[in-house]
KOLMARGU-277361 format. One record per residue: residue in three letters; x, y, z of N, C-alpha, C in turn; residue number from 0. Coordinates in steps of 0.1 Angstrom, whole numbers. Atoms other than C-alpha are relative to their C-alpha. Example, Ala and Ser with C-alpha at 12.3 -4.5 7.8 and 13.67 -1.06 7.14 Angstrom:
KOLMARGU-277361
NODE type    nu    nv    nw   cau   cav   caw    cu    cv    cw seq
NODE  ALA     9   -12     0   123   -45    78     9    12     0   0
NODE  SER    -9   -11     0   137   -11    71    -8    11     8   1
This chain:
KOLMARGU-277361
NODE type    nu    nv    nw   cau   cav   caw    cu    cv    cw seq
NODE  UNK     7     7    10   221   222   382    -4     9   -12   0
NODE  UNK     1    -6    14   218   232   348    -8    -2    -8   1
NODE  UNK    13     6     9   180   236   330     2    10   -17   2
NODE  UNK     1    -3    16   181   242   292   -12     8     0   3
NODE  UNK    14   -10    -1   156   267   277   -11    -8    -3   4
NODE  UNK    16     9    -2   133   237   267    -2    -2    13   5
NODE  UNK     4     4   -16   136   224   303    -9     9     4   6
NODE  UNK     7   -10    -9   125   257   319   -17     5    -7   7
NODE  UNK    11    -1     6   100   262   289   -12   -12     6   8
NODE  UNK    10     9    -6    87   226   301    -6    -4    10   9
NODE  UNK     4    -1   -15    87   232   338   -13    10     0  10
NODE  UNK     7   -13     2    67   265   329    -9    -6    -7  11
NODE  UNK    14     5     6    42   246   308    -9    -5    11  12
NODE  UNK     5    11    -8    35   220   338    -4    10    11  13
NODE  UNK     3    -8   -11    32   248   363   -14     6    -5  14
NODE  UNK    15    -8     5     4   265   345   -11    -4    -4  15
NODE  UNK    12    11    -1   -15   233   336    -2    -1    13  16
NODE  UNK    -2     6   -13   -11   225   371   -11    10     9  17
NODE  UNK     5   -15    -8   -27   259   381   -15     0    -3  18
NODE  UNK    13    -3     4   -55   259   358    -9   -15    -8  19
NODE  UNK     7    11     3   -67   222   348    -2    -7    14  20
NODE  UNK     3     9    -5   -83   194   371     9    -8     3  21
NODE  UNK    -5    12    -3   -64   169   389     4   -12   -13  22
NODE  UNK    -1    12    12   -71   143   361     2     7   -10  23
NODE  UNK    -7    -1     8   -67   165   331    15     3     0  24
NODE  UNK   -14    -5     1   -34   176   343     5   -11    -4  25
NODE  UNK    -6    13     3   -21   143   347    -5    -9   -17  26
NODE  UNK     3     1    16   -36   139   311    11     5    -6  27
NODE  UNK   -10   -12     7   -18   166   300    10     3     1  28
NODE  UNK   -14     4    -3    13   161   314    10   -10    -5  29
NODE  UNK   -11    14    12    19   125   302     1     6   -17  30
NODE  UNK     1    -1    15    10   139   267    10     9    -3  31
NODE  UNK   -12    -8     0    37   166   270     9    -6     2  32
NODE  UNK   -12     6    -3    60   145   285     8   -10   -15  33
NODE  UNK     2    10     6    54   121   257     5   -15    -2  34
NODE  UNK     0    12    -6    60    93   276   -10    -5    12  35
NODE  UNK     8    -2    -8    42    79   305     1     2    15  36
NODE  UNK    -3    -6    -9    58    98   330     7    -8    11  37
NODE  UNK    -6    12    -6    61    76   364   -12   -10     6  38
NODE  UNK     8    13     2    34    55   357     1   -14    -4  39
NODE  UNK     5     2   -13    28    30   372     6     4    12  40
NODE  UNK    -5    -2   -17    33    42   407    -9    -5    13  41
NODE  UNK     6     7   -12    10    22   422   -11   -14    -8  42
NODE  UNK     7    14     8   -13   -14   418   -11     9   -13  43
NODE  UNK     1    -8    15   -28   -16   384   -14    -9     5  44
NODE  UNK    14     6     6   -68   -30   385    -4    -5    -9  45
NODE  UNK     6     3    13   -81   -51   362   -15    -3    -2  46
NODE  UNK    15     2    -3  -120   -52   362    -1   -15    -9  47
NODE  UNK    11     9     7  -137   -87   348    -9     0     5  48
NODE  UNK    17     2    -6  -172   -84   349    -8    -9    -4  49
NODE  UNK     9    15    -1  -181  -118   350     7    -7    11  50
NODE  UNK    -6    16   -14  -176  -148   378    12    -3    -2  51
NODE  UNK   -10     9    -1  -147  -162   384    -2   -16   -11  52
NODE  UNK    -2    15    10  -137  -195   358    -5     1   -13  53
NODE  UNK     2    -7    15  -150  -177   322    11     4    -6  54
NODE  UNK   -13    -2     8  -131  -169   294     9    13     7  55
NODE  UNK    -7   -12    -5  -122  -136   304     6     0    12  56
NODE  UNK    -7     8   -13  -115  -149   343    15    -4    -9  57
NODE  UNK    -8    12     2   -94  -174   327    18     6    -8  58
NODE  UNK   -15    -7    11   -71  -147   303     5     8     9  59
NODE  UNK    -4   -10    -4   -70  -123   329    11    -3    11  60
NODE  UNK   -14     2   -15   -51  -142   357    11    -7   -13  61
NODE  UNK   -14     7    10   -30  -158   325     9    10     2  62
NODE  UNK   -10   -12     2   -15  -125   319     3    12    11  63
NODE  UNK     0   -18   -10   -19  -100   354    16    -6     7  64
NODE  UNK   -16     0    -9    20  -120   369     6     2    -6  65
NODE  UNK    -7    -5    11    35  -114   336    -3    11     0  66
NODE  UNK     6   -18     0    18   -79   332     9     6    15  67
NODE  UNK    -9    -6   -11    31   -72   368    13    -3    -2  68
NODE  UNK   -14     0    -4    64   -82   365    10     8   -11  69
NODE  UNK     0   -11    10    64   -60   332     0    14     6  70
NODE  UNK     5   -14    -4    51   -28   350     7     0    14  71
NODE  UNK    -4    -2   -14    65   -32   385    -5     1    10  72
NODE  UNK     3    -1    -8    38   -32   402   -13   -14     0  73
NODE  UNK    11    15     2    10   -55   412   -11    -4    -6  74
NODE  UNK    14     3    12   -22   -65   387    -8   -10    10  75
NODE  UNK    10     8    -8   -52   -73   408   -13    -2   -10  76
NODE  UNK    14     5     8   -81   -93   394   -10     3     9  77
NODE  UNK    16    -5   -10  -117   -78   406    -8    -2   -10  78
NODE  UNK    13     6    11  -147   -97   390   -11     5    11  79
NODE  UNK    14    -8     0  -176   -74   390   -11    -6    -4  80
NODE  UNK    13     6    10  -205   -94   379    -7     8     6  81
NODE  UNK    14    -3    -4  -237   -82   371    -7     9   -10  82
NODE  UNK     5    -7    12  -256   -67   345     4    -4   -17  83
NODE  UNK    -9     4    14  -242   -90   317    11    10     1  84
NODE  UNK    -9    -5    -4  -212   -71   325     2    12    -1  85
NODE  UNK    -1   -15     1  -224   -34   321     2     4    15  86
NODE  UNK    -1   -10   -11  -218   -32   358    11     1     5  87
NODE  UNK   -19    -2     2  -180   -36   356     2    11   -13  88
NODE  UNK    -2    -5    14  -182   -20   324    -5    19     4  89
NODE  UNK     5   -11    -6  -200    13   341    11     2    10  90
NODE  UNK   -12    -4    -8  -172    13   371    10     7    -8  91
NODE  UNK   -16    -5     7  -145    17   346    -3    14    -5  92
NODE  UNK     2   -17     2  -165    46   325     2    12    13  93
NODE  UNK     0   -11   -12  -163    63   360    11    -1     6  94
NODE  UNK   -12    -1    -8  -131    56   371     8    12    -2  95
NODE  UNK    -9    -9     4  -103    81   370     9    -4   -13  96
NODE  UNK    -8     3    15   -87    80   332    13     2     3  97
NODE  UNK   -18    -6    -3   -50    77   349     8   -16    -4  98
NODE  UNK    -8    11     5   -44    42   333     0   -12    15  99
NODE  UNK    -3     9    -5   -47    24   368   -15   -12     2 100
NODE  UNK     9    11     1   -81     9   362    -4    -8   -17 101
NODE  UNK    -5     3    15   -83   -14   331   -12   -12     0 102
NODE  UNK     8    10     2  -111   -39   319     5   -12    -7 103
NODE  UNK     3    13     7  -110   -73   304   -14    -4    -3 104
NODE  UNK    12     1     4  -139   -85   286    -3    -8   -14 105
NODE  UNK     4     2    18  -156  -101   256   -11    11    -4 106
NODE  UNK     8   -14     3  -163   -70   234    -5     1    -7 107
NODE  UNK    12     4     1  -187   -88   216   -14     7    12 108
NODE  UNK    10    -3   -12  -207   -85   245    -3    14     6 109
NODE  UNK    -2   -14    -5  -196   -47   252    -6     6   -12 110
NODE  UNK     6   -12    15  -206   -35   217   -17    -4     1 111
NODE  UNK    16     0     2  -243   -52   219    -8     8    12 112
NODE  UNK    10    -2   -12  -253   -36   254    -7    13    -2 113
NODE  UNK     5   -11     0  -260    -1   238   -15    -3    -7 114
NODE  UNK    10     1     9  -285   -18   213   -13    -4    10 115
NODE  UNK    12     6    -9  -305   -35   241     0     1    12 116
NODE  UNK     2    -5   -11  -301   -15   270    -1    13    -1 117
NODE  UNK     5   -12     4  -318    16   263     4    13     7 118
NODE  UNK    -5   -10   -11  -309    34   298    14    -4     3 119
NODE  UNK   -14     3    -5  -272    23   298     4    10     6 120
NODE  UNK    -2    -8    -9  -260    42   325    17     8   -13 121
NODE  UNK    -7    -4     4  -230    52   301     3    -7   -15 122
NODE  UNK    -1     3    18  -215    49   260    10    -6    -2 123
NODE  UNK   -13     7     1  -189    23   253     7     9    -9 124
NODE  UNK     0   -10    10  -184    45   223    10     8     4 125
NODE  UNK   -11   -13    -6  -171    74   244     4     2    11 126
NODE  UNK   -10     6   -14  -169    65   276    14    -6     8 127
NODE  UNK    -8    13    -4  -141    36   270     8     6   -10 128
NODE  UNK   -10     1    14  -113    35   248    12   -12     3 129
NODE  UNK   -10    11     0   -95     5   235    15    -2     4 130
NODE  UNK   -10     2    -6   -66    -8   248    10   -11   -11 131
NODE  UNK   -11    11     8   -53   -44   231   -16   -11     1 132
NODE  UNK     5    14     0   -70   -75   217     8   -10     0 133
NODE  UNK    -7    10    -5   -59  -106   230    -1   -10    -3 134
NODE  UNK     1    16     4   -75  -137   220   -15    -3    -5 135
NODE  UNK     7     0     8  -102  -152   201    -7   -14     3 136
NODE  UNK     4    12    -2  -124  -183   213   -16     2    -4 137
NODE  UNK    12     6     3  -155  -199   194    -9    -7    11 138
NODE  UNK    15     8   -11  -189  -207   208     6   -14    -3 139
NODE  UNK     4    14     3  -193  -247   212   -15    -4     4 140
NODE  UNK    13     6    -2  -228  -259   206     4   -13     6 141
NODE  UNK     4    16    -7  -231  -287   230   -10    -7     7 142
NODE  UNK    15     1    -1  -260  -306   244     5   -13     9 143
NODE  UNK    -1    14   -13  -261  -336   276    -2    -7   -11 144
NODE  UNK    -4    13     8  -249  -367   267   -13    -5    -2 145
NODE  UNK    12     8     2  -286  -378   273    -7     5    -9 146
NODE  UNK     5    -9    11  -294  -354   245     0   -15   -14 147
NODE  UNK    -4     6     8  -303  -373   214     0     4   -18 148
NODE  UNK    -8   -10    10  -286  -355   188    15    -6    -1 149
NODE  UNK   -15    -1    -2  -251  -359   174     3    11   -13 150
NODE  UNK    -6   -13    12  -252  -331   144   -10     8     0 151
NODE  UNK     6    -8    -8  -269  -301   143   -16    -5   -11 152
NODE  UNK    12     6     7  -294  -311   119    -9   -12     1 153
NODE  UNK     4    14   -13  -306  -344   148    -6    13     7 154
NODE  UNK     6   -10    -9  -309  -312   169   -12     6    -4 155
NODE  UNK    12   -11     3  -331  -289   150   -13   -13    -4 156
NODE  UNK    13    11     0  -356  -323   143    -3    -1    15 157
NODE  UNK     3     5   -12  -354  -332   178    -8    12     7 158
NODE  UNK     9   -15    -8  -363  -292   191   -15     1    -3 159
NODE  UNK    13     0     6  -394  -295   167   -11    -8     7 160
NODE  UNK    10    10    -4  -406  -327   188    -3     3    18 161
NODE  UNK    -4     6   -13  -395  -325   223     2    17     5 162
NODE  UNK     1   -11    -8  -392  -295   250    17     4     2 163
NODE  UNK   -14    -2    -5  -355  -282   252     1    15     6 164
NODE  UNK    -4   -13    -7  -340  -256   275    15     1    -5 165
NODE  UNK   -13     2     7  -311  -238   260     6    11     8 166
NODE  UNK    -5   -14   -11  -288  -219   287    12     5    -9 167
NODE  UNK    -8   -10    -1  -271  -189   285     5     8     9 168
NODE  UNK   -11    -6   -10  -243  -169   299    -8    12     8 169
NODE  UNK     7   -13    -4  -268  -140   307   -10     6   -12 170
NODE  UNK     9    -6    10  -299  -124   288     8    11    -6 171
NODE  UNK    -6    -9    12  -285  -107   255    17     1     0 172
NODE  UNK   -15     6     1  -251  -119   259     4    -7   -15 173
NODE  UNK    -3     4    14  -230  -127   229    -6   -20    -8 174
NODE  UNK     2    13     3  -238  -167   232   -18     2    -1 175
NODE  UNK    12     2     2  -275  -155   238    -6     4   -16 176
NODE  UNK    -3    -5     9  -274  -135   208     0    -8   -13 177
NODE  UNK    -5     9     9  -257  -160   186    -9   -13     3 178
NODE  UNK    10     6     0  -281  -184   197   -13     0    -6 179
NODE  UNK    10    -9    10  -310  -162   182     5    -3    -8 180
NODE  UNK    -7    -1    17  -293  -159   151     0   -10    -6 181
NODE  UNK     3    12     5  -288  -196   149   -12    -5    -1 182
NODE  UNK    15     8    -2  -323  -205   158    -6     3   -13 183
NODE  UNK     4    -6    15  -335  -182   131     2    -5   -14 184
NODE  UNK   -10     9    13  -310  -196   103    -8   -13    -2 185
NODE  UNK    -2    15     6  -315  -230   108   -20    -4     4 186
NODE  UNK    16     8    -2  -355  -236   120     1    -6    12 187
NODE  UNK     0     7   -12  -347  -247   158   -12     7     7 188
NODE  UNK     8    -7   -11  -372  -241   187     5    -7    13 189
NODE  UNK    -2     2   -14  -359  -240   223    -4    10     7 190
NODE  UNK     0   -17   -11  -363  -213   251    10     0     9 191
NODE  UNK   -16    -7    -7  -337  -196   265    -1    -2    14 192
NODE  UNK    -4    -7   -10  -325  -195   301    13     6     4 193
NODE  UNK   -14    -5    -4  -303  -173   314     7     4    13 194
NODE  UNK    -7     0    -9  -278  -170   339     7    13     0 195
NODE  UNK   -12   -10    -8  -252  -150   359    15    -4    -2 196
NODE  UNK   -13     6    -1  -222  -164   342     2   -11    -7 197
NODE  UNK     2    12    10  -214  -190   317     3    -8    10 198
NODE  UNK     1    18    -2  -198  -214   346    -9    -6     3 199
NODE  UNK    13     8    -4  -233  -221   365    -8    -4   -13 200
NODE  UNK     6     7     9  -246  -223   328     3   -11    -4 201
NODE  UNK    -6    12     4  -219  -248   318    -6   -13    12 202
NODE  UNK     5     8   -11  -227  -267   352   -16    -3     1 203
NODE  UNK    11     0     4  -266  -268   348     1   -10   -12 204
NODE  UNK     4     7    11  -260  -279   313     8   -16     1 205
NODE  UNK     0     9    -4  -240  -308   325    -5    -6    12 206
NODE  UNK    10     7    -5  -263  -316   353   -12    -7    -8 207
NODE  UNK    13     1     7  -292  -318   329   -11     9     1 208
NODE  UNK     9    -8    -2  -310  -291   341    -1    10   -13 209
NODE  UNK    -5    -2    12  -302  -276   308     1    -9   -11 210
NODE  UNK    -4    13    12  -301  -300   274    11     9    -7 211
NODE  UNK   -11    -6    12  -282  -271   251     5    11     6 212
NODE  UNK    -7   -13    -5  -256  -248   256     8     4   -14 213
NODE  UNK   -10    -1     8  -237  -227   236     9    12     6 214
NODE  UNK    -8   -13   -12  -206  -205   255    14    -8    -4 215
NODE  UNK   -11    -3     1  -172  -201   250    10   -15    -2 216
NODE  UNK    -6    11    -1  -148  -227   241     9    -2    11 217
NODE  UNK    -7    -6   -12  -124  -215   266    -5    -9    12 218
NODE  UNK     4     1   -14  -146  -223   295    -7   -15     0 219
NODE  UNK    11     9    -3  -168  -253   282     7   -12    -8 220
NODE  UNK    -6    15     2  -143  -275   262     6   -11    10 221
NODE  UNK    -6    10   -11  -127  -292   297   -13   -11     2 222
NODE  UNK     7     8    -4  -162  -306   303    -4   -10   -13 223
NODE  UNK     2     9    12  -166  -319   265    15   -12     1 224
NODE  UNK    -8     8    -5  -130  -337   272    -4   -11     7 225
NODE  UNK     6    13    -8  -146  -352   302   -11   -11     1 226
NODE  UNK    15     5     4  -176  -365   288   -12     3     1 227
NODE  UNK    11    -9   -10  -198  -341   308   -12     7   -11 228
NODE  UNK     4    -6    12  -208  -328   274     1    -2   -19 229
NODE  UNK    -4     5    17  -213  -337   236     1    10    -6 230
NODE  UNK     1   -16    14  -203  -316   211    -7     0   -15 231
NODE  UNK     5    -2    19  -222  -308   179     7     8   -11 232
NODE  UNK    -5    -6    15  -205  -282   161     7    12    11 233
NODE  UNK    -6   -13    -8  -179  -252   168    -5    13   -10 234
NODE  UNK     5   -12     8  -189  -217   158    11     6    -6 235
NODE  UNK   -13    -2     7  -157  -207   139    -5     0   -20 236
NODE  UNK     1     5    17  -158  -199    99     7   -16    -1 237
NODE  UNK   -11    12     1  -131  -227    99     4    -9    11 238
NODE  UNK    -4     8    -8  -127  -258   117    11     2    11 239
NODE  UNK   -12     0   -10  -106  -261   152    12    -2    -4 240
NODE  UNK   -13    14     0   -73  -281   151     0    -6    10 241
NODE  UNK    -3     7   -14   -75  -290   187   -12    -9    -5 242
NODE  UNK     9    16     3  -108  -312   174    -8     5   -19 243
NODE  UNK     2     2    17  -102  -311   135   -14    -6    -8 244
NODE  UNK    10    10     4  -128  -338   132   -13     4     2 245
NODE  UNK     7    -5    -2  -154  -315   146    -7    14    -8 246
NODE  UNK     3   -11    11  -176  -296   118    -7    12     9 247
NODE  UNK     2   -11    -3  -185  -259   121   -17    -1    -2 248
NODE  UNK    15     1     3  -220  -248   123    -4     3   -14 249
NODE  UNK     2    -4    12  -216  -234    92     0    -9   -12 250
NODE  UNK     0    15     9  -208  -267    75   -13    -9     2 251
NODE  UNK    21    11    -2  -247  -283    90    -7    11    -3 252
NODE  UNK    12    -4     3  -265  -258    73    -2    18     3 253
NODE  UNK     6   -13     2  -259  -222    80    14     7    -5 254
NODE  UNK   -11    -2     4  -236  -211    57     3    14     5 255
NODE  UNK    -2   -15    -4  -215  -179    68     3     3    16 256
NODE  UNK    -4    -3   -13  -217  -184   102     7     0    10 257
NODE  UNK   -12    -1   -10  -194  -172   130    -5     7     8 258
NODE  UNK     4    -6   -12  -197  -163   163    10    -1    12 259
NODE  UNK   -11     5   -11  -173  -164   196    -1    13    13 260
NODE  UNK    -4   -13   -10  -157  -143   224    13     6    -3 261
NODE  UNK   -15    -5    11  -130  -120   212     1     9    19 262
NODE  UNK    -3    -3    -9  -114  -112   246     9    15    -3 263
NODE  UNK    -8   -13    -1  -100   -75   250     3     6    13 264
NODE  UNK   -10    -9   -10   -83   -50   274   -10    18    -6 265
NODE  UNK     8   -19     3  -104   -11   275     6     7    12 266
NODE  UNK    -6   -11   -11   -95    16   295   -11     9     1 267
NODE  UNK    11   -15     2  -116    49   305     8     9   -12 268
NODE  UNK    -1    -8    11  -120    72   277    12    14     9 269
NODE  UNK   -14    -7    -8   -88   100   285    11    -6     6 270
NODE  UNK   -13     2    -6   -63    78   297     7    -1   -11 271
NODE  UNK   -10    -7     9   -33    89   278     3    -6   -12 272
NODE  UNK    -6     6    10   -19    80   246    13    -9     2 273
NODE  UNK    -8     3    -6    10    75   258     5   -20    10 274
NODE  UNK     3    12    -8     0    50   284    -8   -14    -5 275
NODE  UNK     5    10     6   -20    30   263     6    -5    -7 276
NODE  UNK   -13     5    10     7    24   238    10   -10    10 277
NODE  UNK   -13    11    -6    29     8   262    -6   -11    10 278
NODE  UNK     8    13     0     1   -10   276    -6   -13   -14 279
NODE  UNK    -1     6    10    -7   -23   245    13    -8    -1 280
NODE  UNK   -12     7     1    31   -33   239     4   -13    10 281
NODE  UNK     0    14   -10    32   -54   270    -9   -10    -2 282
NODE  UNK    10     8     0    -1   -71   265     0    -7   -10 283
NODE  UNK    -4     6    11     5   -80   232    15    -9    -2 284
NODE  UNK   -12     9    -3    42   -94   241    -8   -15     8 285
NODE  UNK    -3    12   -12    31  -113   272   -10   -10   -10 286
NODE  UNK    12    10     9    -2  -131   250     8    -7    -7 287
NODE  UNK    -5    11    14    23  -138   224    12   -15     2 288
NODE  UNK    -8     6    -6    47  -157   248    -5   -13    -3 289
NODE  UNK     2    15     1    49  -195   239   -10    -8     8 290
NODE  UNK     9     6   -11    39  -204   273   -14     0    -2 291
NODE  UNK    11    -1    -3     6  -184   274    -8    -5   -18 292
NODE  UNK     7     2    11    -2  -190   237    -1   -13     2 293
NODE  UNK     1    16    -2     5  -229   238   -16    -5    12 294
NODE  UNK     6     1    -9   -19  -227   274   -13     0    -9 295
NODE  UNK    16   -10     8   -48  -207   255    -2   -12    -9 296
NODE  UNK     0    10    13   -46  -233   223    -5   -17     9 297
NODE  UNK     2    17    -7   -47  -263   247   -14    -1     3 298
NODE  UNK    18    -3    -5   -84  -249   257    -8     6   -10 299
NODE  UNK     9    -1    13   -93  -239   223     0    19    -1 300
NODE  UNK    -6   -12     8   -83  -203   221    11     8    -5 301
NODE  UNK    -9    -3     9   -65  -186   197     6    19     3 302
NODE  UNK    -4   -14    -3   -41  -153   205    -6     5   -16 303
NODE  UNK     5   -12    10   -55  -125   183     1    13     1 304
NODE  UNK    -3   -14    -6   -40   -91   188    -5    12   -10 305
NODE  UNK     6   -13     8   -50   -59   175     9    11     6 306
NODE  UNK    -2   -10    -7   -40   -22   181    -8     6     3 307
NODE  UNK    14    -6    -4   -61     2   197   -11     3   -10 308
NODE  UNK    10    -2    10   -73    16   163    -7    -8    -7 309
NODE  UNK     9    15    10   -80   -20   147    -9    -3     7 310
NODE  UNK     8     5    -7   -97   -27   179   -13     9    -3 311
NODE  UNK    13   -16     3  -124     7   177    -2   -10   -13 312
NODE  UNK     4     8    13  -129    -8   140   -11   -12     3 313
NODE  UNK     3    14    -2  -134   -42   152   -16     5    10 314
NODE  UNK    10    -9   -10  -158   -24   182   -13     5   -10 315
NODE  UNK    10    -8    10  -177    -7   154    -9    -7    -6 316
NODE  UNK     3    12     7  -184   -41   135    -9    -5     9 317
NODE  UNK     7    11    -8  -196   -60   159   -18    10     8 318
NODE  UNK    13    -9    -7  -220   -32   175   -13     4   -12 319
NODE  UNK    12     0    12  -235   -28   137    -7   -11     0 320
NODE  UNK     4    14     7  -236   -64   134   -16    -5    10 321
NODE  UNK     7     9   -17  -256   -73   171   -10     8     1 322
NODE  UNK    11   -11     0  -280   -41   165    -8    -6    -9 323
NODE  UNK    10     8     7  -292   -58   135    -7   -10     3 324
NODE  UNK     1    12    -3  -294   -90   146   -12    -2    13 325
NODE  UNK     7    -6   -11  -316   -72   179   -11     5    -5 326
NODE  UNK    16    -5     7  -341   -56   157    -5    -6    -7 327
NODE  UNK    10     9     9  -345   -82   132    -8    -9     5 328
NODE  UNK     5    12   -10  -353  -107   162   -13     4     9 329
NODE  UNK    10    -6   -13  -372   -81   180     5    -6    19 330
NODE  UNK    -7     6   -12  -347   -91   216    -6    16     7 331
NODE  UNK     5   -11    -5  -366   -68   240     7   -10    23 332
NODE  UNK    -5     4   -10  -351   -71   277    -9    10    11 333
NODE  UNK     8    -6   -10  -373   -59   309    10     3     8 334
């Protein structure tokens, strides 16, 4: 066998990392020399959601983990971590090994506000995590029981002024809780929050009645406005749906400007390679864009929305200024 002087130069690199770095930076430092991602994957790939099963992020993540696997060659397991509004999937991953085989899903909405209003976060999305791919893009839907008597949002904010309403949420300081504040504020409503472990038992409450208003993900909560389970008042989107055209934004009853949703993404631990993330990205962004899963997503009211890693950090940056303000102007204090 016949090694070239790069070869031997590159065997003789890897030997001497190998000698004097860590387990994990080696395999750092090896794919980044290699400048591919070596023979990665060589085993199942993890995907953390840290929320319940049947939420937006449930719902993207089994869309794309038999595509994803049949991309990578190996198998993509779904593990829903609830708990902690989802800093407690979101902490597993900061602590995993950075070798590319543990990988989050998530609305990163929700990941950018947890530093502002969780003072002791066991870890910094910031530097802990690093972006992977954005994937899709689904609006709040204010909706309210059919025995609600409201049909636009400006029925609603009269009626909160008279009458006692409970308004659930996916989890205290969660992006719908959040964006709830924000609306309340804007427009002159009064309700009180409760919050849950999950937008579906909040969707479910709110179509029992045990709940009058909800506002959470289109994704997860348009099947029960279909069914009748649920009236709709307005979608949080700058710009009207298409799946329910005839349905004005909130921003059209009175608060001009406003947008709000779940912007579904893909993070990794901070150190997993360049390399590996690039061609994660490449896959994730194929399989999303595929007819099938796009057509699917659109049928339930979200919209594919890709990014690269750097647009995503950007995007990460935005939303963590935006949700800090929006936490100190409100005064949102969490025990």
């Amino acid at each position: 066998m016949t090694i070239s002087r790069r070869g031997a130069l590159g065997a003789a690199l890897a030997t001497t990392l190998a000698a004097s770095l860590p387990a994990r930076s080696f395999a750092q430092a090896a794919a980044g020399a290699q400048g591919g991602t070596g023979n990665w994957p060589s085993k199942p790939i993890r995907i953390i959601v840290p929320y319940p099963p049947g939420g937006s992020s449930d719902i993207i993540a089994r869309a794309i983990s038999q595509p994803l696997s049949e991309a990578l060659g190996q198998p993509v397991v779904i593990d829903n971590k609830a708990g902690a509004n989802g800093n407690l999937g979101a902490d597993l991953l900061a602590k995993a090994p950075a070798d590319g085989y543990t990988l989050m899903l998530c609305d990163l909405g929700a990941l950018a506000i947890s530093p502002s209003l969780y003072p002791k976060l066991p870890f910094d999305p910031s530097k802990d995590l690093r972006s992977v791919s954005m994937l899709a893009y689904s609006p709040h839907l204010l909706v309210v029981h059919p025995s609600v008597q409201a049909s636009t949002l400006k029925e609603l904010v009269e009626l909160s002024k008279k009458s006692d309403l409970n308004f659930a949420v996916t989890a205290s300081g969660s992006t719908a809780h959040l964006a709830g504040i924000e609306l309340q504020r804007r427009i002159g409503a009064k309700w009180e929050y409760v919050p849950y472990k999950g937008g579906v038992q909040a969707v479910l409450d709110t179509v029992s009645g045990q709940t009058q208003v909800l506002m959470n993900g289109m994704l997860a909560t348009y099947p029960q406005v279909q069914a009748g389970k649920l009236k709709l008042i307005a979608v949080s989107k700058a710009t009207r749906m298409p799946l329910i055209g005839s349905v004005p934004t909130i921003a059209e009853q009175g608060a001009p400007g406003y947008e709000s949703g779940t912007w579904q993404g893909v993070v990794a631990a901070r150190g997993v390679p360049d390399a590996i993330v690039t061609r994660l990205n490449r896959e994730l962004v194929r399989i999303i864009r595929t007819a099938d899963i796009r057509a699917r997503l659109a049928g339930q009211g979200a919209e594919v929305v890709t990014m690269t890693a750097p647009e995503q950090d950007q995007f990460f940056a935005k939303e963590r200024a935006r949700w800090a303000q929006v936490i100190k102007e409100a005064n949102v204090r969490l025990d």
